[in-house]
C-alpha positions in Angstrom: 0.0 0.0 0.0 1.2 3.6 -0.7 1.3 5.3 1.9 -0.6 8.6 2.3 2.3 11.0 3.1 5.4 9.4 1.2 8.1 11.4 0.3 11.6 11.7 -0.4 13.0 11.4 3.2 10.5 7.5 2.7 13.2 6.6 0.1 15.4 3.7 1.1 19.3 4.1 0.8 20.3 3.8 -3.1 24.0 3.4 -1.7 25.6 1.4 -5.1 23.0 1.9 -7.2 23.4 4.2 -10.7 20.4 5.7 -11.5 20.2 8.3 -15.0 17.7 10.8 -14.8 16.9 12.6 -18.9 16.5 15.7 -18.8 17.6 16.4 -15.0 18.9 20.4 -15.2 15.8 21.5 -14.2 12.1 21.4 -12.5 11.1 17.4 -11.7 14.2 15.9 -13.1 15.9 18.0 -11.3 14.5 17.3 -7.8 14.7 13.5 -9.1 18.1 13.9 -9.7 18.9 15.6 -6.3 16.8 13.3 -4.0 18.3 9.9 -5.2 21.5 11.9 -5.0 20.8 12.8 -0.8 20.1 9.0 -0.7 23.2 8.1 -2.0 22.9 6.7 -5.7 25.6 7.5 -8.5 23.3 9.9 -10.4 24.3 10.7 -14.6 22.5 14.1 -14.9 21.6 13.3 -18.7 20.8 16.4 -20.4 21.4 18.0 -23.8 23.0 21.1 -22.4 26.2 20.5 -20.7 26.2 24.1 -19.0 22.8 23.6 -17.3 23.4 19.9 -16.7 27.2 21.3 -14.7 24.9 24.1 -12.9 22.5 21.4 -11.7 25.3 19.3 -10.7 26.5 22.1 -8.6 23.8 23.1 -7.0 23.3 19.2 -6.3 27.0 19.4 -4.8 25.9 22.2 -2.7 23.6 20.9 -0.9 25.3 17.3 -0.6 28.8 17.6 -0.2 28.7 13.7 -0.7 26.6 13.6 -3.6 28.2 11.6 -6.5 26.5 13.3 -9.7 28.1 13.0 -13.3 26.8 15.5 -16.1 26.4 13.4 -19.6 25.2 15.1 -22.7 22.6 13.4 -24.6 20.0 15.1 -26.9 16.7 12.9 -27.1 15.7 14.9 -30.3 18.9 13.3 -32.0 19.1 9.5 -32.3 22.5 9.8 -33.2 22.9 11.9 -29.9 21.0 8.9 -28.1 23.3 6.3 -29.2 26.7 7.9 -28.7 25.2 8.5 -24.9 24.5 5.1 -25.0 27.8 4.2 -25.6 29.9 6.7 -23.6 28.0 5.1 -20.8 28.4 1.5 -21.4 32.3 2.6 -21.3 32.0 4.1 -18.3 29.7 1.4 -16.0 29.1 -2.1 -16.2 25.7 -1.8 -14.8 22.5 0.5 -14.7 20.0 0.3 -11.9 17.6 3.0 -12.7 16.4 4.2 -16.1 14.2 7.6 -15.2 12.6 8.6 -19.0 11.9 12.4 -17.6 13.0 14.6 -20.2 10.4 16.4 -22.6 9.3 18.8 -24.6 5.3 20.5 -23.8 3.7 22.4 -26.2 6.4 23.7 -28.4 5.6 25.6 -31.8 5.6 23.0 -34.6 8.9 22.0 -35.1 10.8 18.5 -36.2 13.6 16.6 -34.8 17.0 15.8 -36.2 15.7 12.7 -37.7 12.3 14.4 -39.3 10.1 13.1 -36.1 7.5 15.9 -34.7 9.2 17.4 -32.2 7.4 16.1 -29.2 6.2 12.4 -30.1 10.3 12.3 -31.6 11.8 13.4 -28.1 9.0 12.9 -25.1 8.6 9.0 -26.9 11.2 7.7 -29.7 14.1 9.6 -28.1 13.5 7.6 -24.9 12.5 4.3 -26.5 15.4 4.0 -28.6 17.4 5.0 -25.7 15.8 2.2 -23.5 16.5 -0.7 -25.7 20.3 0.2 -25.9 20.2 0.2 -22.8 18.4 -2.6 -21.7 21.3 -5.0 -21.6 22.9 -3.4 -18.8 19.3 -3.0 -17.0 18.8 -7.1 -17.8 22.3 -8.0 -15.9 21.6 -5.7 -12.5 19.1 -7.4 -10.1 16.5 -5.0 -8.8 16.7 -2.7 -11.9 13.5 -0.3 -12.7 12.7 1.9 -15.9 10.4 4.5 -15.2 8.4 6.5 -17.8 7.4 10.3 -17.1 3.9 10.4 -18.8 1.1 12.7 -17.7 -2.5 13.3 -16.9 -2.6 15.2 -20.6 -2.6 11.3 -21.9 -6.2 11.6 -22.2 -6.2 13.9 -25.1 -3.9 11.7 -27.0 -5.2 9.5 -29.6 -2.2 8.3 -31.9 -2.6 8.3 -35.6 -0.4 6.7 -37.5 -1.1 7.8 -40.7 0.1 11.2 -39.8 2.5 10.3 -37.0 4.7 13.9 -38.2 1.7 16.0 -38.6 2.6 16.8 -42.1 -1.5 15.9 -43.3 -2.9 18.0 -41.0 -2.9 21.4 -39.2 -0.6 21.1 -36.3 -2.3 21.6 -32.4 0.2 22.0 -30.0 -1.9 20.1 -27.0 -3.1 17.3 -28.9 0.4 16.3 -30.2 1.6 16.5 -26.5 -1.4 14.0 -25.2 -0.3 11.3 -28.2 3.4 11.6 -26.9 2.5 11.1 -23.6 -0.1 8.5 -23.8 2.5 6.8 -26.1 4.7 6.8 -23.0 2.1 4.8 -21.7 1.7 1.9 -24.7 5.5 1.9 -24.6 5.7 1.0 -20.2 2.7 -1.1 -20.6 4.0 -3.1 -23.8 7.3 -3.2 -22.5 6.1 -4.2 -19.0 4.5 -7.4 -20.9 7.7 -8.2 -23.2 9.8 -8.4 -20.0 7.2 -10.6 -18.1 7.6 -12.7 -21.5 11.0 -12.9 -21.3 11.3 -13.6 -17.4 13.0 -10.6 -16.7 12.8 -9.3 -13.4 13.1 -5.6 -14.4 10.6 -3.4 -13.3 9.1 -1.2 -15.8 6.2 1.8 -13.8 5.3 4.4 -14.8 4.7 8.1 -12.9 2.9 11.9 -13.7 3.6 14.8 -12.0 -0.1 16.4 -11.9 0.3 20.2 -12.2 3.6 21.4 -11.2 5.2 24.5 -11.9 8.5 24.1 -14.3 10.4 25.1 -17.5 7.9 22.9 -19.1 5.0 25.4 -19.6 6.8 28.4 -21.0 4.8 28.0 -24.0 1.8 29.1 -22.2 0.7 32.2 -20.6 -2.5 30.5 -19.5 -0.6 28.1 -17.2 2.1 31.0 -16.5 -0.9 33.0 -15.2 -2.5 29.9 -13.2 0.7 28.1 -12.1 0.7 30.6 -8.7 -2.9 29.4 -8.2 -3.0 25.8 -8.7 0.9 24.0 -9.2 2.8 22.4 -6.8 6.3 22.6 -6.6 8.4 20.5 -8.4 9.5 19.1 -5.2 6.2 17.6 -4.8 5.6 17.0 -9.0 9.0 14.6 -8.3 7.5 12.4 -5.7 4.8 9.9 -8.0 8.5 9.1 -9.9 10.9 9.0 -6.9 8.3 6.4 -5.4 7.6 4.6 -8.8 12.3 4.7 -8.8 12.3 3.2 -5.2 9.4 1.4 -3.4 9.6 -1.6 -2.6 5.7 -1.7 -3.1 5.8 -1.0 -6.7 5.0 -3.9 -9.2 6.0 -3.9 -13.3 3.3 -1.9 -15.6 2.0 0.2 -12.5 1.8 4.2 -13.2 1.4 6.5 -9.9 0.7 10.2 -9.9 -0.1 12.8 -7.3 -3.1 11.5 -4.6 -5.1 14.7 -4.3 -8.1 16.3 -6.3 -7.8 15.2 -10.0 -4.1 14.2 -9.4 -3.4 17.5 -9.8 -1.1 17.6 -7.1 0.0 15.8 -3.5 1.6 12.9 -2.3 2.1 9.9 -4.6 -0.5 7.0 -5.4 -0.7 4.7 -7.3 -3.0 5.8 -10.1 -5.3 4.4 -13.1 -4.8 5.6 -16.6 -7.7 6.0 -19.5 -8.6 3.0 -21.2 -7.2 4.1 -24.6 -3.5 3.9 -23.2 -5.0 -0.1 -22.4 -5.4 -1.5 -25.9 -2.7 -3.9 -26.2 -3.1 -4.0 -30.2 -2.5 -0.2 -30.3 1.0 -0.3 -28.3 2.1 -3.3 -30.3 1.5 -1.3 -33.4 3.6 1.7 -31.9 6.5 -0.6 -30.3 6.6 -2.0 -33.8 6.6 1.5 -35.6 9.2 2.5 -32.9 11.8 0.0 -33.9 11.4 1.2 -37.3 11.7 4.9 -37.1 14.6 4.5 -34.5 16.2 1.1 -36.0 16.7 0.4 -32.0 15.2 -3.5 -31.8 14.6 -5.2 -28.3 12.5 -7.8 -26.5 11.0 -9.1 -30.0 7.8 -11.1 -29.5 
């Protein structure tokens, strides 16, 4: 059972453990990156701009004398970015015990990754698949492993269409393209969360949302500028669902948790349900196997 106050300070000791956090210079992955840091995990602060990524490390440091933080560069937006990340870190450790999928991109103009992808289903979902299943040997060989995906309560606006996955067919809304990415991150834990049962593997693969928390994230918008003061939590709090789905020892595979207050908006974590359109097992098969073709990454074949 969760329990009703959980927070950081609930987190057992991550002495030993590496844990990379995407997208950690700033707002949740931030606070994810400093917490498992207090609690003594090797933390890769895994972000695409080395001078924020060394600023968040200090800051890290300065709080947490201790704190063992390494700043790696990777740039979800560039699957050529993602693999040499990949293998810098494979050089650099012989084992991975947490996989945090944080990083994203929220209602950005139109735009289009390196390799042609919209902008937000190419980094918030293929950036971190692709990433995932280069990875997933390392997470395979290290007992008590986890992947956790940052999704969101916005996955109930996304319906995926695959016959316009770039939006090049028709005009491009901002919101809508963020709900497919994130309910994609959603086919892609519960899929992968069934592929590793297949397989026997004993990694752990959860999923989190951080409700409404203030961040970087929403300078897009005015509207949630203007309400953020009002409403958001801090990102102190928007870390928690993912620190808990990281490290409890009450978490299962293919669980998501988000924020236990008023439409998960915001307070401590819980384990939470998600709409039955992120369910449909014949919709997340179709976008793992449209995954390993626009990212040429292949893992955990049925």
């Amino acid at each position: 059972m969760t329990q009703t106050k959980w927070d950081s300070a609930n987190m057992p000791d991550q002495k030993g453990r590496i844990a990379i956090v995407t997208g950690s210079s700033s707002g949740i992955g931030d606070e994810t990156a400093r917490a498992l840091a207090e609690k003594n995990a090797t933390v890769i602060i895994a972000v695409r701009n080395i001078t924020k990524g060394e600023n968040a490390a200090k800051k890290i440091k300065a709080l947490n004398k201790q704190a063992d933080v390494k700043v790696m560069v990777i740039d979800l937006s560039d699957l050529k970015s993602v693999r040499s990340f990949a293998e810098a870190f494979k050089q650099k450790f012989k084992k991975l015990d947490l996989l945090i999928n944080n990083a994203g991109v929220m209602i950005p103009p139109y735009g289009k990754t390196k390799d042609g992808f919209e902008l937000q289903f190419g980094t918030n979902h293929l950036g971190h698949f692709a990433l995932t299943g280069l990875l997933l040997d390392l997470l395979e060989n290290t007992p008590g492993s986890r992947i956790v995906n940052v999704s969101s309560g916005a996955h109930k606006i996304g319906n995926i269409n695959f016959d316009d996955l770039a939006w090049e067919k028709r005009p491009y809304k901002e919101w809508k393209a963020y709900g497919d990415s994130k309910i994609a991150n959603l086919y892609f834990t519960y899929e992968l969360h069934r592929r590793l049962k297949q397989k026997n593997s004993n990694v752990i693969a959860a999923a989190s949302h951080p409700g409404w928390t203030s961040t970087d994230l929403q300078r897009h918008n005015g509207f949630f500028n203007f309400l953020n003061p009002f409403f958001a939590q801090k990102p102190v709090m928007g870390a928690l669902p993912t620190l808990f789905a990281a490290t409890s020892p009450d978490v299962l595979s293919g669980e998501f948790f988000g924020p236990s207050g008023w439409q998960e908006m915001r307070g401590y974590p819980k384990k939470v349900d998600s709409n039955d359109l992120s369910k449909d097992e014949k919709i997340a098969e179709k976008l793992w196997q449209v995954s390993e073709q626009l990212t040429v990454v292949k893992f955990l074949s049925k």
